[in-house]
C-alpha positions as CSV (number, residue, x, y, z in Angstrom):
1,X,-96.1,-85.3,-162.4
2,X,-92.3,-85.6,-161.8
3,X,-91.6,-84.9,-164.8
4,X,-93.0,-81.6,-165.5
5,X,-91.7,-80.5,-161.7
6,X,-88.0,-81.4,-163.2
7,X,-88.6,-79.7,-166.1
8,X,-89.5,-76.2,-164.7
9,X,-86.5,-77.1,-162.5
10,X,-84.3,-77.4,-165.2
11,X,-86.0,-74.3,-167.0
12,X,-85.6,-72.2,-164.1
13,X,-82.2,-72.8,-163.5
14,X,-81.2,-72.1,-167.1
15,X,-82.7,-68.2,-166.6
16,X,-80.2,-67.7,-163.8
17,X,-77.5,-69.4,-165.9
18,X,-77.4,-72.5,-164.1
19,X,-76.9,-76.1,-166.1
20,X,-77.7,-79.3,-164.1
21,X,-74.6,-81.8,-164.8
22,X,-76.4,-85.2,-165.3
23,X,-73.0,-87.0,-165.1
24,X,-72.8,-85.6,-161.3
25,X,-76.9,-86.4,-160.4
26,X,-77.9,-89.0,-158.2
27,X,-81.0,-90.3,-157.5
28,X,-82.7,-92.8,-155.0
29,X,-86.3,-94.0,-154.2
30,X,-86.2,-94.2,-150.1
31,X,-89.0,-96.8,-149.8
32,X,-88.9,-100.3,-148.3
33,X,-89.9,-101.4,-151.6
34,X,-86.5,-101.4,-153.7
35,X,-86.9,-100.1,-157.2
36,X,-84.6,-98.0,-159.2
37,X,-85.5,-94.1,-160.0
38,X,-86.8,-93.5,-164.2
39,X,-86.3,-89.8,-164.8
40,X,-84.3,-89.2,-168.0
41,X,-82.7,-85.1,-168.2
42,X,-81.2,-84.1,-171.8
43,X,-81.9,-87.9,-172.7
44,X,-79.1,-89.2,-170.1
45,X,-80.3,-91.5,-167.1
46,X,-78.8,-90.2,-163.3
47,X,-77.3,-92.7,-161.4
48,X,-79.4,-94.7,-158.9
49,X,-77.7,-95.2,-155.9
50,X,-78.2,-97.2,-152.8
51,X,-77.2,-94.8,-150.0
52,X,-75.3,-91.5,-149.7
53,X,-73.5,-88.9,-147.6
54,X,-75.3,-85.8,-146.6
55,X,-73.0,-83.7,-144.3
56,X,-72.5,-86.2,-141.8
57,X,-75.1,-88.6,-141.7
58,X,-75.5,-91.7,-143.9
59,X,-79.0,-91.7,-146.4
60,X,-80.1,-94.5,-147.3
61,X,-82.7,-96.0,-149.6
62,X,-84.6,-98.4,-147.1
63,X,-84.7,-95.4,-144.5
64,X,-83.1,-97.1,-141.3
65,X,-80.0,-95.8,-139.6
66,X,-78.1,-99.2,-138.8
67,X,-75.5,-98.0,-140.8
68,X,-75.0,-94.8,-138.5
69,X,-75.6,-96.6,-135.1
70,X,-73.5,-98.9,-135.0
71,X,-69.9,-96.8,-135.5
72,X,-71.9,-94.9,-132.6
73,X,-72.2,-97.9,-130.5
74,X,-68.5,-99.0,-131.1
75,X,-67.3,-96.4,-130.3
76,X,-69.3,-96.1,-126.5
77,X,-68.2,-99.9,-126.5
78,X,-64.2,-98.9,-127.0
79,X,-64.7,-95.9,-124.7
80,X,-66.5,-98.1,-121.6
81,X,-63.7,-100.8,-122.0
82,X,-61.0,-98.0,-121.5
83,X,-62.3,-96.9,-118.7
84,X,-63.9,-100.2,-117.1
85,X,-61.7,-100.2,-114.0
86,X,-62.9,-96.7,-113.3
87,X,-66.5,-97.7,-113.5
88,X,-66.7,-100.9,-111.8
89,X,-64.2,-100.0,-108.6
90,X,-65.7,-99.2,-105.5
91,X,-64.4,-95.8,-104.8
């Protein structure tokens, strides 16, 4: 069923002069299962990858965040211990 969506993808893009680089494709399975991606364009195989950027956040293929939280939670950490004195005086 994949297949035949790509296809029509790849067809439709063509009428408005639009090629799909394969060498710049990248494809990923997000499931907790981890198995690679089989689609094959103009008999060349995308690259599977494990995780990638998308504006600023972090996708990746087993669907959890970890990777995004815990910069977040550094950084609050760094922050807090700056300004420790000014939270724990008595004012």
């Amino acid at each position: 069923m994949l297949h035949g969506k790509l296809e029509s993808l790849i067809e439709t893009g063509r009428c408005y002069g639009i090629e799909l680089n394969v060498g710049k494709t990248e494809v990923m399975r997000i499931s907790k299962q981890l198995s690679r991606v089989q689609i094959v364009i103009d008999q060349k195989q995308p690259e599977n990858v494990e995780y990638y950027k998308y504006f600023d956040s972090m996708i990746t293929n087993d669907a959890r965040c970890t990777c995004e939280i815990k910069p977040c939670i550094a950084l609050a950490t760094a922050a807090f211990k700056r300004k420790k004195i000014l939270f724990t005086s008595k004012l």
